[in-house]
Legacy VTK file of the C-alpha trace (Angstrom):
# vtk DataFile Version 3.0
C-alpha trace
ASCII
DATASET POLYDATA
POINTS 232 float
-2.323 -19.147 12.284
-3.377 -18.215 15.527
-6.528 -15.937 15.518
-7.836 -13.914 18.342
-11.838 -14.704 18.969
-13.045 -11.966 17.222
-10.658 -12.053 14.317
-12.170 -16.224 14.202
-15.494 -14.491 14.128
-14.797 -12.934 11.243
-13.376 -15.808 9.465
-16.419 -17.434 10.321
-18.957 -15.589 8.596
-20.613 -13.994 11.863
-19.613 -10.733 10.104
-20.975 -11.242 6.713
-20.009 -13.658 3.877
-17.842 -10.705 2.191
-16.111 -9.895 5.375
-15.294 -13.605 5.751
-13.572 -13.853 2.141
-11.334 -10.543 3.230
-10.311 -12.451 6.283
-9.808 -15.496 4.241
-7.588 -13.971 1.899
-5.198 -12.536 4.427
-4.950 -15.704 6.058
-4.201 -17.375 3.059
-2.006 -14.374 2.419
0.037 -14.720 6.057
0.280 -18.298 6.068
2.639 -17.674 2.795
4.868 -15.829 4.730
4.744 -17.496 7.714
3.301 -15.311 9.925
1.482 -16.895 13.067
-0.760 -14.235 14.144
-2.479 -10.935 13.178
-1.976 -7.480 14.249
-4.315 -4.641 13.941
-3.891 -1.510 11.675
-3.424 1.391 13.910
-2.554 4.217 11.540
-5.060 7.000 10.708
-4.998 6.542 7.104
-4.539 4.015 4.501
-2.095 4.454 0.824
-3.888 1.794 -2.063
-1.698 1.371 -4.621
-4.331 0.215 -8.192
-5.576 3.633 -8.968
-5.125 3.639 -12.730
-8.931 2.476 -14.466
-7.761 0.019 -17.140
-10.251 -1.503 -19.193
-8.807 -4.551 -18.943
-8.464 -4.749 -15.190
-12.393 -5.657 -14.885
-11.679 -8.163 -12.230
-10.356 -5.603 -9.751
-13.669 -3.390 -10.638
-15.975 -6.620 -10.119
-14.288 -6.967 -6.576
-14.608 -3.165 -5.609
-17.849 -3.519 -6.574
-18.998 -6.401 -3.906
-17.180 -4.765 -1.521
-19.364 -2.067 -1.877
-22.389 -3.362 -2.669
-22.085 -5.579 0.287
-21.907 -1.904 2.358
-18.064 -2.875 3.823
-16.364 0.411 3.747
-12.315 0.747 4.390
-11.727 0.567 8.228
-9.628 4.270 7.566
-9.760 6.762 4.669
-7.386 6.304 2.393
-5.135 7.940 -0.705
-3.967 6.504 -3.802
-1.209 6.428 -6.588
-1.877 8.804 -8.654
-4.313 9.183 -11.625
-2.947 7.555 -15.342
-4.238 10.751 -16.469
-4.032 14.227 -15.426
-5.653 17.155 -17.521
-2.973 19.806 -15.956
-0.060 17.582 -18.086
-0.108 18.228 -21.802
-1.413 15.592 -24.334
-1.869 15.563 -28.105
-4.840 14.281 -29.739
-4.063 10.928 -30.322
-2.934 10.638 -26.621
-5.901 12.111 -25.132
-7.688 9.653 -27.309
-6.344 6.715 -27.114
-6.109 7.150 -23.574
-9.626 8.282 -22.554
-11.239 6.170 -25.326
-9.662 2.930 -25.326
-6.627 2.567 -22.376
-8.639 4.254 -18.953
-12.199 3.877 -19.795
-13.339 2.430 -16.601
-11.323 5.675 -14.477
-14.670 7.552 -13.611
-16.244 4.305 -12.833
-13.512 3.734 -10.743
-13.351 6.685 -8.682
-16.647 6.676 -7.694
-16.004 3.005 -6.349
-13.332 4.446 -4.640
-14.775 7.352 -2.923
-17.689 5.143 -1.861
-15.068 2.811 -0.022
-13.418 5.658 1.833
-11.146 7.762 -0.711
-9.943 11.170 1.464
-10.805 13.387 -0.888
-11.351 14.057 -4.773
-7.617 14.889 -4.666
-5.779 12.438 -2.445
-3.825 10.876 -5.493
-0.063 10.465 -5.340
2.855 8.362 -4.565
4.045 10.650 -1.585
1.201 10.341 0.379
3.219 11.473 3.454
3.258 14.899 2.006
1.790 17.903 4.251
-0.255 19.027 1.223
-1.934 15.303 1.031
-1.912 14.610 4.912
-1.434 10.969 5.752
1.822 10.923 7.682
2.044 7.948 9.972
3.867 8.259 13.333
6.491 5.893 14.413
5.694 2.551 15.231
2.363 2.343 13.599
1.459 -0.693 11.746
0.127 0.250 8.274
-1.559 -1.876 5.394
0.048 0.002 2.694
1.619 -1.318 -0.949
2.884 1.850 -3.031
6.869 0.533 -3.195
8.627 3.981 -2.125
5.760 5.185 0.088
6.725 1.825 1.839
10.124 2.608 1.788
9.819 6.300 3.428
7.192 4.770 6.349
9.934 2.629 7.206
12.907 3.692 7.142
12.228 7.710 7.710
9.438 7.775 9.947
9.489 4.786 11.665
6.127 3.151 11.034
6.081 -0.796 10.016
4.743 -2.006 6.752
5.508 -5.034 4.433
5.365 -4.467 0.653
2.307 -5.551 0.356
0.633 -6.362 -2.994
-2.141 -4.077 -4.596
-5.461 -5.364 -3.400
-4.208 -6.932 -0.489
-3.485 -3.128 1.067
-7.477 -2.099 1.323
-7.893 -5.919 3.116
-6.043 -5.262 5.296
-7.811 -1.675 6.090
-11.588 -3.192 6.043
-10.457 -6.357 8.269
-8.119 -3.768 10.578
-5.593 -6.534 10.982
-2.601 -7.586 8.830
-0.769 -10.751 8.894
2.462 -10.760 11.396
5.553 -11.124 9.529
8.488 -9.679 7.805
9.158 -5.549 8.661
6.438 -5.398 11.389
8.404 -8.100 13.139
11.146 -6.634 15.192
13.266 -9.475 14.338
12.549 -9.114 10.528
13.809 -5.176 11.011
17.192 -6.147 11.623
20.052 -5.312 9.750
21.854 -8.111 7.821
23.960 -5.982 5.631
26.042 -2.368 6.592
26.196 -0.350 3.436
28.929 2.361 3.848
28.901 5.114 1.394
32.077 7.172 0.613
31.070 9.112 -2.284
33.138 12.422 -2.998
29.683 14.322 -3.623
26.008 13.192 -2.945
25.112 10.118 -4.864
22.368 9.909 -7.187
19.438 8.334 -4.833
17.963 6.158 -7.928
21.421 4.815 -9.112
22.159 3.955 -4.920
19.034 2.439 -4.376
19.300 0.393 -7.221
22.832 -0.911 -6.725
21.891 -1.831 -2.719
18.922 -3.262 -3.854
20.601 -5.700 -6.286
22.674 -6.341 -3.940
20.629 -7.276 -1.068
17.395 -8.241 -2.863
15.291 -9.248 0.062
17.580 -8.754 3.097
17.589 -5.551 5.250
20.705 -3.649 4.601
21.398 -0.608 6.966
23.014 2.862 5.034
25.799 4.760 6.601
27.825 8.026 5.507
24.893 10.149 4.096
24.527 11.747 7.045
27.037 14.605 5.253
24.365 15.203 2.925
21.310 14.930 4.818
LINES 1 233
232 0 1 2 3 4 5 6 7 8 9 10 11 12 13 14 15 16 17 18 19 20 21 22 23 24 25 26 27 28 29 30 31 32 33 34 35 36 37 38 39 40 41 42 43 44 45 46 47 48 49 50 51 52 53 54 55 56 57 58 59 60 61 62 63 64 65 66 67 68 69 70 71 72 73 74 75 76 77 78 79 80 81 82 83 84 85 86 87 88 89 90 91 92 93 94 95 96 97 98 99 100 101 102 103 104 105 106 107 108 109 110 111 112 113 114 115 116 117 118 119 120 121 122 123 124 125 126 127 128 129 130 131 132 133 134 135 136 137 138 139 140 141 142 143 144 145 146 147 148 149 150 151 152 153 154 155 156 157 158 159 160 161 162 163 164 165 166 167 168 169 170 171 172 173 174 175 176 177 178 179 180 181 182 183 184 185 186 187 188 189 190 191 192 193 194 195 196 197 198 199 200 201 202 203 204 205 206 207 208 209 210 211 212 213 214 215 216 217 218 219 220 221 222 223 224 225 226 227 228 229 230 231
């Protein structure tokens, strides 16, 4: 992969030891995929996707937790998926206890990580980060780190911004380093259409069933949707 100097600088430690393992990993990350260079984040705000504090994810806290004691802060402030447990939605006993006692245990923990590393605010948990209410609308063409699947989805193909489907963990890398690896749907080559999909439904079609059958269809292609515009 070709890196720029100061991107090499940071590969090379001249930035710290734990800024050198986040450039690391996305190398390691983009030479998967191909890609042969970098390209820097440019939207406002990131969208992390791991915001659920399972006990048994202690791996993820033990890497939050260098990040942060090593004083490297996300590049942007960011949102997140939302919480595995909200007090406004109703829960028996046994849920509430299972759930607080032996499933989310490390939440608080969590959070606090979180907000240390650049969280928006107390509230900025949901899937639809793109939301007026949450604030974190990207404008066309930026280039995001993001992972949450249908936040990816909507950045695309609604408001133009480019994003791969990146994996959880891999989305606040890319925010610290400000670069992500070069390849698939930031590409303008890897934007194009390979399939038309033209829908001729007598009413509109249930988005979940239509999404579904497309993406069964397509799997990892780029298909492009006609004849919703009726319904739109």
């Amino acid at each position: 992969m070709q890196l720029t100097a100061h991107q090499q600088e940071m590969l090379d430690g001249k930035h710290g030891e734990t800024m050198a393992k986040v450039m690391k990993t996305l190398v390691m990350y983009g030479e998967t995929f191909g890609a042969e260079n970098m390209v820097a984040v440019t939207s406002e705000y990131n969208h992390l996707v791991t915001s659920f504090g399972l006990k048994v994810m202690s791996p993820v806290y033990d890497l939050m937790q260098r990040l942060v004691d090593a004083g490297v802060a996300s590049g942007q402030k960011f949102s997140m998926d939302p919480r595995p447990v909200d007090k406004n939605v109703p829960a028996n006993f046994l849920q509430n206890f299972v759930f607080n006692k032996f499933m989310y245990t490390k939440q608080d923990t969590y959070e606090v990580q979180l907000e240390k590393l650049g969280l928006m605010n107390k509230d900025a948990f949901t899937c639809t980060c793109y939301m007026d209410e949450v604030g974190n609308k990207p404008k066309m063409g930026d280039i995001l780190s993001w992972s949450e699947s249908s936040a990816v989805v909507y950045a695309n193909s609604v408001l133009g911004a480019r994003c791969n489907r990146n994996s959880g963990i891999m989305d606040i890398m890319g925010s610290i380093a400000g670069y992500v690896p070069n390849f698939g749907l930031l590409t303008d080559e890897g934007r194009k259409a390979t399939w038309i999909i033209k829908v001729e439904t007598t009413k509109k079609p249930d988005a979940q069933l239509l999404g579904s059958a497309i993406g069964m269809k397509v799997m990892d292609d780029v298909p492009y949707v006609y004849g919703l515009n009726q319904y739109l």
